[in-house]
C-alpha positions as CSV (number, residue, x, y, z in Angstrom):
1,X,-79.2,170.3,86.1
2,X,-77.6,166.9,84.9
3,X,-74.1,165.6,83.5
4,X,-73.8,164.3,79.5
5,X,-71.1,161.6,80.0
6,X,-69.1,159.3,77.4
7,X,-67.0,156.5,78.8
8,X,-63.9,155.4,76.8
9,X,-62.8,152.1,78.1
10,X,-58.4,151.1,77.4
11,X,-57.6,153.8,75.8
12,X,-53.3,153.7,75.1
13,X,-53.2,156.4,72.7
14,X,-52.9,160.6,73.1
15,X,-56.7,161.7,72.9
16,X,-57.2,165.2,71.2
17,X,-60.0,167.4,71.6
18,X,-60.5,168.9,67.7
19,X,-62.8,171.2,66.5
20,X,-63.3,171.0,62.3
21,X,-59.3,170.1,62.0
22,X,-57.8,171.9,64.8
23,X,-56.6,170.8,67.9
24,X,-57.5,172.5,71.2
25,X,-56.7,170.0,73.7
26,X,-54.6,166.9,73.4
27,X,-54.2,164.4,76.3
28,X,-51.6,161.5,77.7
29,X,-52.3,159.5,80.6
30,X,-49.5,157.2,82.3
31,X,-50.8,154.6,84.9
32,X,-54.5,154.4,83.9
33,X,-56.3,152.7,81.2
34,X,-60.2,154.4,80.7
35,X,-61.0,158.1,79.6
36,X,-63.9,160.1,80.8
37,X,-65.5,162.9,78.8
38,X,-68.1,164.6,80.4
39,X,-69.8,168.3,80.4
40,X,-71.8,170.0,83.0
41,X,-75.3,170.7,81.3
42,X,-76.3,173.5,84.0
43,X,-76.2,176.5,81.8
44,X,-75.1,178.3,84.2
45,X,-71.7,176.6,84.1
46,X,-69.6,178.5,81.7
47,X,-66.2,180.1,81.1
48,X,-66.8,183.5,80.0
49,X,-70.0,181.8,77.9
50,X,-68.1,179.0,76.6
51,X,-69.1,175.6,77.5
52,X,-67.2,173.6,79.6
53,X,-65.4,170.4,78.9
54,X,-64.3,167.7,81.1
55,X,-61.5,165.1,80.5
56,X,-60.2,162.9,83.3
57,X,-58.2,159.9,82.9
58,X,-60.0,156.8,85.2
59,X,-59.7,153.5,86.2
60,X,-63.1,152.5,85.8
61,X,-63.2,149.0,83.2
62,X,-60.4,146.9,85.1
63,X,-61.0,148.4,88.3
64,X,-58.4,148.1,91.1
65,X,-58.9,147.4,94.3
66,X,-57.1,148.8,97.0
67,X,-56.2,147.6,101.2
68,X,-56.1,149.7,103.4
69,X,-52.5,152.5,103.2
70,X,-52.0,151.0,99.5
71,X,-51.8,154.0,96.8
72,X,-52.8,154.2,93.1
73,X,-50.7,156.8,91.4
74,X,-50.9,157.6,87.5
75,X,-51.0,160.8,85.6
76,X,-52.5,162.5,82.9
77,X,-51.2,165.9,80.8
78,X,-53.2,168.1,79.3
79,X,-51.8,170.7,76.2
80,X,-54.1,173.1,75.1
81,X,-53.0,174.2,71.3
């Protein structure tokens, strides 16, 4: 069992998942800057036999550090098609 991983650093624009020329997912993220893409490779981990895909808006490339009590707040939407 393992994780296959891409890491999109400042990323400003929607991202959209397509597959051929339609989209299935399209994301927008307020308050970060990076995009994670990343899918289980357990093959056990499906959804009703369709392989799962995971997008998460991060803070990775100009990382912030944080005192203790201070917050980081953003956002991200996802729209599936």
């Amino acid at each position: 069992m393992g994780v296959s991983s891409g890491f999109y650093p400042d990323i400003s624009a929607p991202v959209s998942l397509r597959v051929g020329s339609q989209i299935l997912i399209e994301m927008h993220q307020s308050d970060f800057s990076d995009i994670v893409i990343w899918t289980p490779v357990d093959e056990e981990l499906t959804y009703h036999g369709a392989p799962i895909i995971c997008i998460q808006s991060a803070q990775i490339h100009n990382g912030v550090t944080l005192q203790p009590g201070e917050n980081l707040t953003g956002s991200q939407t996802l729209t599936v098609r």
